[in-house]
VEXNUPA-982993 format. One line per field, with one value per residue (C-alpha): x, y, z. Coordinates in steps of 0.05 Angstrom, whole numbers. Example, Ala and Ser with C-alpha at 12.3 -4.5 7.8 and 13.67 -1.06 7.14 Angstrom:
BEGIN
east: [246;273];
north: [-90;-21];
up: [156;143];
END
This chain:
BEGIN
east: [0;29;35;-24;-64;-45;-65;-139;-148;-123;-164;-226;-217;-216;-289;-303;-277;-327;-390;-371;-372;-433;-469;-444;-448;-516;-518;-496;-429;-393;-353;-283;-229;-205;-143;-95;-27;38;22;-49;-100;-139;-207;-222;-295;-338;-368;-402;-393;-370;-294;-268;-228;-191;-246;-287;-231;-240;-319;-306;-257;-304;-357;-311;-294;-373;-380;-322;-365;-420;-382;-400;-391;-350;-399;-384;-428;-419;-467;-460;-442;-507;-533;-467;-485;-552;-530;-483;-540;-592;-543;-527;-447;-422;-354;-366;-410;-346;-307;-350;-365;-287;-283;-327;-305;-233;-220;-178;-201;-168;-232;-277;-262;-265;-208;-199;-249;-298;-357;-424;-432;-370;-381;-354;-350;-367;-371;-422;-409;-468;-513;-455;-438;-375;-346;-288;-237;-229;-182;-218;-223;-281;-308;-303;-285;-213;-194;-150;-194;-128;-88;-116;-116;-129;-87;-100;-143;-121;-144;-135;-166;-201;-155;-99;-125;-122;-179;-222;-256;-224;-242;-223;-178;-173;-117;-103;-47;-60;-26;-27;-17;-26;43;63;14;43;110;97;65;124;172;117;124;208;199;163;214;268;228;275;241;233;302;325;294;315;396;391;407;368;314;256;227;161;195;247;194;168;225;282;322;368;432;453;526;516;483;522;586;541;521;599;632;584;600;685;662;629;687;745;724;718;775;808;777;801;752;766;724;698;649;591;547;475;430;435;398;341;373;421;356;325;372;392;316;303;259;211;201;215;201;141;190;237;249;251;298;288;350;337;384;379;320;357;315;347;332;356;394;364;412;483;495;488;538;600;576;596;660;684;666;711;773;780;796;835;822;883;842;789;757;743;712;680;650;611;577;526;456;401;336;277;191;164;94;80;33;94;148;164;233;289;250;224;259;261;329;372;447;480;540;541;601;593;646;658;684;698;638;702;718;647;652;726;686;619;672;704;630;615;663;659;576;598;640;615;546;593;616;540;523;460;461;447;421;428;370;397;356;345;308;252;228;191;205;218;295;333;395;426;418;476;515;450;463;539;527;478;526;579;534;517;591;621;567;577;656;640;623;581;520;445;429;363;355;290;271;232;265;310;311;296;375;405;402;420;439;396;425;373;402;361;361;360;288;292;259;287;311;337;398;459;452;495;458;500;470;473;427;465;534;491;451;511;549;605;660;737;784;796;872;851;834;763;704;675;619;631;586;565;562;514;535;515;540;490;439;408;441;380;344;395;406;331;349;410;386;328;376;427;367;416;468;516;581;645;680;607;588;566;601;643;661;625;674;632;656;647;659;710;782;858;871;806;806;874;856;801;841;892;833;801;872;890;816;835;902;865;811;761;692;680;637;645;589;611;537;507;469;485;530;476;434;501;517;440;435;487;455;396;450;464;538;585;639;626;688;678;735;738;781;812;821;858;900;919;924;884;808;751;705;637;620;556;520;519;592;617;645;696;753;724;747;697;743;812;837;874;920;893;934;909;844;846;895;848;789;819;843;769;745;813;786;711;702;628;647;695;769;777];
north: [0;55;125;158;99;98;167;145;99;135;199;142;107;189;195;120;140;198;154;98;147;182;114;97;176;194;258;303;289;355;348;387;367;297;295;236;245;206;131;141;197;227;259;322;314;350;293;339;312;242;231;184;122;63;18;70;62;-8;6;51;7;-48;-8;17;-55;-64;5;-36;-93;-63;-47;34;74;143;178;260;316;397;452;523;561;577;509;486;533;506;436;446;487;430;377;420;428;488;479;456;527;563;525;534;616;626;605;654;709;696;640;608;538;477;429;423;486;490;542;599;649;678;693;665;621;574;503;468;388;334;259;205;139;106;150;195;263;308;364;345;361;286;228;161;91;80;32;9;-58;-31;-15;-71;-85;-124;-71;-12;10;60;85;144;205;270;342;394;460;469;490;497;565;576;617;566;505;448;382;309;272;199;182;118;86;43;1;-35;-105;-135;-148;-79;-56;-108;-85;-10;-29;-60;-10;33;-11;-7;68;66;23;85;141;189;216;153;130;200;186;105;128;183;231;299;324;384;423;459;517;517;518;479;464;480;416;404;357;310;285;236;269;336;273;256;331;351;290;300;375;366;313;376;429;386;368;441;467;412;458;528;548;583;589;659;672;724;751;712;773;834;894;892;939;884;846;899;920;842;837;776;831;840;771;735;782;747;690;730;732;806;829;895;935;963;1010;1046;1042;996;941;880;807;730;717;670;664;682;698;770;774;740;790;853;799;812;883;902;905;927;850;849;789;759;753;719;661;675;618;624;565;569;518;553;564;607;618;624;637;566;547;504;465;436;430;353;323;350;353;414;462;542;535;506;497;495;485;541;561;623;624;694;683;707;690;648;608;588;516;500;517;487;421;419;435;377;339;350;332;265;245;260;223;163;171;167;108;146;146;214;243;314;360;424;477;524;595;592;643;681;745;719;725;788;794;793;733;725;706;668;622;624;596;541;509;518;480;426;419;409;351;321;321;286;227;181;218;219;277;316;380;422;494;542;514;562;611;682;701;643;579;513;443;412;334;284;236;158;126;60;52;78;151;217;273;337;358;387;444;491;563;611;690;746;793;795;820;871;887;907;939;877;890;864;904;873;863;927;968;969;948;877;838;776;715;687;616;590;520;466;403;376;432;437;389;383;357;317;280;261;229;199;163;135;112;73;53;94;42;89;69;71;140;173;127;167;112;65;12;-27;-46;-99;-114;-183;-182;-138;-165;-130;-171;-142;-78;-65;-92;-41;16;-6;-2;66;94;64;93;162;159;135;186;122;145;91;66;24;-26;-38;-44;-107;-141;-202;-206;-224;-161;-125;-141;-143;-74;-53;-83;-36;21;-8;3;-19;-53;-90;-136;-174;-170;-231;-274;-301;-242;-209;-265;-266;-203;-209;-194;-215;-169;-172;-138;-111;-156;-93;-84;-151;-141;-175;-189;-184;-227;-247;-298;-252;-239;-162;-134;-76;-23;-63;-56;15;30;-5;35;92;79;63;133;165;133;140;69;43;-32;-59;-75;-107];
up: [0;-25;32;-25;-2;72;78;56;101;162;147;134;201;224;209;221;299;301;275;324;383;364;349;431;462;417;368;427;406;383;330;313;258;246;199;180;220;213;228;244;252;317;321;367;403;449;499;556;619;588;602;558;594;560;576;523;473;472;464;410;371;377;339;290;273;264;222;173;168;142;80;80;17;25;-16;-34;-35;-42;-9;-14;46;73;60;97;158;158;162;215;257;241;266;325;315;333;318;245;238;261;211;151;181;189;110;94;132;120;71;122;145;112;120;64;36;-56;-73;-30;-45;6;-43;-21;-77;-52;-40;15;9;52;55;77;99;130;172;182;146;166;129;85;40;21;15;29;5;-39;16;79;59;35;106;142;201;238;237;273;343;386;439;470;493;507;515;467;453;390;326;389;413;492;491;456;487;510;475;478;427;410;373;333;299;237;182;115;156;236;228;216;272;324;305;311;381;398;384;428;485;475;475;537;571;542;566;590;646;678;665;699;756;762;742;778;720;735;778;771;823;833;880;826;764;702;651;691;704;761;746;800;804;758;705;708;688;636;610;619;581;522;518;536;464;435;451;435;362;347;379;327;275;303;342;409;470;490;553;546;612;614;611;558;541;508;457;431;405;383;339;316;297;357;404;340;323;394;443;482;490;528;594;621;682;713;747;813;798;734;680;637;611;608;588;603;533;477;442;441;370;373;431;391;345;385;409;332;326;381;341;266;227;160;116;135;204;174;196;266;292;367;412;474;508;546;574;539;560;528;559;532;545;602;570;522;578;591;618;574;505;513;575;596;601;543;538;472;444;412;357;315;249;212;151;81;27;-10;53;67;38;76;143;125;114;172;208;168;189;259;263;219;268;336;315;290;364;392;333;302;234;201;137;118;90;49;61;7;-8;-60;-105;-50;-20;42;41;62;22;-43;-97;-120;-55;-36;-95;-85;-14;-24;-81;-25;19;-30;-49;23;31;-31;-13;55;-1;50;75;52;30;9;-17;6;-22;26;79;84;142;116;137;93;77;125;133;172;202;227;267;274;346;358;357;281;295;267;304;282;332;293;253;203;185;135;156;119;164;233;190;157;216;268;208;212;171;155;107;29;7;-26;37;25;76;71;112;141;127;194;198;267;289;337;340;385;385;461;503;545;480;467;528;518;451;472;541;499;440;503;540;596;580;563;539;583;559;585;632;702;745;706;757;816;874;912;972;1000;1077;1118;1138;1127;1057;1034;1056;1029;959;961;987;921;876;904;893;824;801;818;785;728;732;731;757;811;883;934;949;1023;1048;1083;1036;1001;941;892;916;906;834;825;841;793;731;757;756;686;709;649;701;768;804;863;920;967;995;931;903;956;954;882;869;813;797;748;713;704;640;623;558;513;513;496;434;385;423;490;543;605;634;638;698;716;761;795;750;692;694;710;654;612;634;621;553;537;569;522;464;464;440;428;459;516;499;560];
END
């Protein structure tokens, strides 16, 4: 079934989900919009005072399966506008009438709507299926009979406010997932039950990664020790590969005036999402920065910069904040306080495809580090005139673009126009976890604005003026976000080099032998710089090494008797990192193993070498 076909039978089972509810809930049922969505489709319904459980999903599926069976015709029909507003008052649904009213008035509304003209004589279409008639632009299966009946399902209810506005009523919506086959559903359920298992928020609070606070506030993440090892190796991973490509680190305040964004353009076009700080002192008004850009901005303003100057290429790793609404905060996705890795590159419009390379080069190989395979969209202007500066160097840097990815030689790549932000065009990377979703983290943006904006300028071989092109990197993007994506790709078994505690010491009973192997091991591990504990506690050993595997720690030796005696220890590895060339049954010296350990941190590798 091709995704043409797909799309039909989602958006089919859409209005299938509405007759099935008003069939069990009567005609009271309020109807909003019902679309197709990526694998499956949802409908948005006014119930009254009936909250929808899952024992009413279950209902509802059951009776969708029955509407399926009776082998129901989609059958299409037009109406004028007026005879569209009387059905919708005759049926009693309000927030159809607003729908077909809002077309009228405005020509706006997607649903049902012929063209986009607002005369009185427009038709609106809708389609029938049974007893049941919904307003409709279309896209269903001639029949019933041509939906897979196996291999639908749905999964959830939720609230939502009608077409997403606050001030508008609230409504329920029942999503559903469906497929061409049962096997394709049982598999996508599956992978929903392995995402569940991954959920980052509950694997924060079992590893002990990050907490949140209500005295503190909604999406503002606290790191405990162990996460803030996890957040810190991943960034020292971040700054190291682009100090190898010449950037430098520079430090900016966290709060600005306002005037900075006003006159970079952000206050105009982002101001409600800024956080505002008032001085006690003077009438300055300042804000929490949102981003840093226009900061390393006035950094390369502050001294006049001859070509012979050019790149200058500045990284930051550092936290931004920005007013999000707390009704799409949740875990790290989605915080008020993001830290990026940010790196800023000012260069000549000839050297843009040498930087964008070694960008390039830099994303390649730190997501090679992290195993997620990425793909790379191009994102290009159109013909619009929605871009601020010249043509010419527009199309200059876009083939720049396209030729420093087609010189990295081993990347998917896509090219997209009107993707393009309105200051220049972008690489976008999407980067596939191990559960086979896309994210987009990494980005590379070329600007032409900001240089233009603050009056940037380096001096020509000939003595004359130039701007800068401004090149905005991340390698990672928010490292809150990314964390998110990253726990849920290890299933929080990270590997060794980021591991928050790479080695268990379980202890088996106290005596001198023992406690002086220990003592050697707690030293050796510092020396070493190995991230360790100390399981001296009185439980039994099983319980000990148990608890662990619930720690998901990569490392865990046992020190008895025996091994106090020998001198030497065993290592209990965890599954995942039992690679080629692994060895469970060696046996180490205590300056082996943590020389070993260390190597492994050094080196970044995905499995153990030990």
């Amino acid at each position: 079934m091709n995704s043409e076909d797909m799309s039909a039978v989602r958006h089919s089972l859409a209005h299938i989900l509405a007759a099935a509810t008003r069939r069990l809930y009567g005609d009271d049922v309020k109807l909003g919009v019902g679309p197709a969505i990526e694998d499956g489709f949802y409908y948005d319904m006014d119930l009254g005072s009936v909250h929808l459980g899952d024992d009413d999903l279950a209902k509802i599926e059951a009776e969708m399966r029955r509407i399926i069976a009776e082998k129901q015709d989609f059958v299409k029909s037009t109406m004028t506008i007026a005879e569209a507003e009387q059905w919708a008052r005759d049926n009693d649904q309000p927030y159809k009438l607003e729908l077909i009213e809002d077309f009228y008035n405005n020509g706006t509304t997607k649903a049902g709507a012929k063209g986009t003209t607002q005369s009185s004589d427009a038709t609106m279409s809708f389609y029938t299926n049974g007893d049941f008639t919904d307003l409709c632009l279309g896209g269903h299966v001639k029949n019933t009979v041509d939906i897979p009946a196996d291999a639908f399902k749905l999964t959830k209810v939720s609230g939502a406010y009608f077409r997403g506005d606050e001030t508008k009523p609230m409504m329920q919506r029942v999503y559903g997932v469906a497929f061409a086959t049962k096997a394709e559903l049982d598999d996508y359920l599956r992978r929903q039950e392995e995402a569940k298992a991954r959920d980052h928020r509950k694997l924060g609070r079992e590893l002990d990664l990050y907490v949140t606070s209500d005295m503190v506030g909604a999406g503002l993440p606290m790191f405990t020790p162990r996460g803030t090892v996890l957040r810190e190796e991943i960034a020292e991973l971040s700054n190291s590969l682009r100090e190898e490509i010449g950037f430098q680190k520079v430090w900016i305040p966290h709060m600005t005036k306002k005037d900075l964004y006003e006159k970079s353009g952000h206050w105009a076009k982002f101001g409600g999402e800024l956080f505002l700080v008032q001085s006690q002192e003077t009438s300055d008004q300042f804000v929490l920065k949102p981003m840093n850009c226009p900061h390393h901005g006035r950094i390369f303003a502050s001294k006049v910069r001859s070509y012979r100057d050019m790149p200058q290429r500045y990284l930051e790793t550092t936290t931004v904040y920005r007013d999000e609404k707390s009704g799409e905060l949740g875990g790290l996705s989605r915080v008020r306080s993001i830290t990026q890795d940010d790196s800023h590159d000012f260069c000549r419009p000839d050297q843009i495809e040498t930087e964008i390379t070694n960008l390039l080069s830099a994303v390649k190989t730190i997501y090679d580090i992290f195993d997620m395979k990425l793909r790379v969209r191009l994102s290009y202007r159109d013909d619009s005139d929605a871009y601020l500066g010249d043509i010419a160097l527009w199309e200059s840097a876009q083939k720049q673009l396209k030729d420093a990815v087609l010189r990295l030689g081993d990347i998917d790549y896509y090219e997209q126009e009107g993707e393009a932000a309105f200051y220049g065009p972008k690489i976008d990377f999407m980067a596939t976890d191990a559960l086979g979703r896309e994210h987009q983290l990494a980005t590379a943006q070329l600007d032409f604005v900001q240089p233009e904006r603050f009056e940037l300028e380096y001096i020509d071989q000939d003595g004359v003026a130039q701007r800068p092109v401004m090149i905005h990197c991340a390698l990672l993007g928010s490292i809150e976000r990314f964390l998110s994506v990253y726990i849920e790709h290890t299933a929080g078994k990270f590997p060794v080099w980021v591991a928050p505690e790479q080695l268990r010491i379980v202890k088996v009973k106290d005596n001198d032998a023992i406690n002086q192997m220990i003592d050697d091991l707690t030293a050796s591990a510092k020396e070493h710089s190995v991230r360790y504990t100390v399981d001296d506690s009185n439980n039994s050993i099983g319980k000990k090494v148990r608890a662990a595997e619930l720690c998901k720690v990569p490392y865990v030796i046992v020190v008895g008797d025996k091994e106090a005696e020998s001198g030497k220890i065993g290592v209990r590895i965890r599954k995942d990192l039992v690679g080629e060339g692994t060895d469970e049954s060696k046996q180490f010296t205590v300056a082996e193993l943590m020389a070993a350990i260390q190597a492994e941190h050094d080196s970044r590798c995905k499995y153990s070498t030990l």
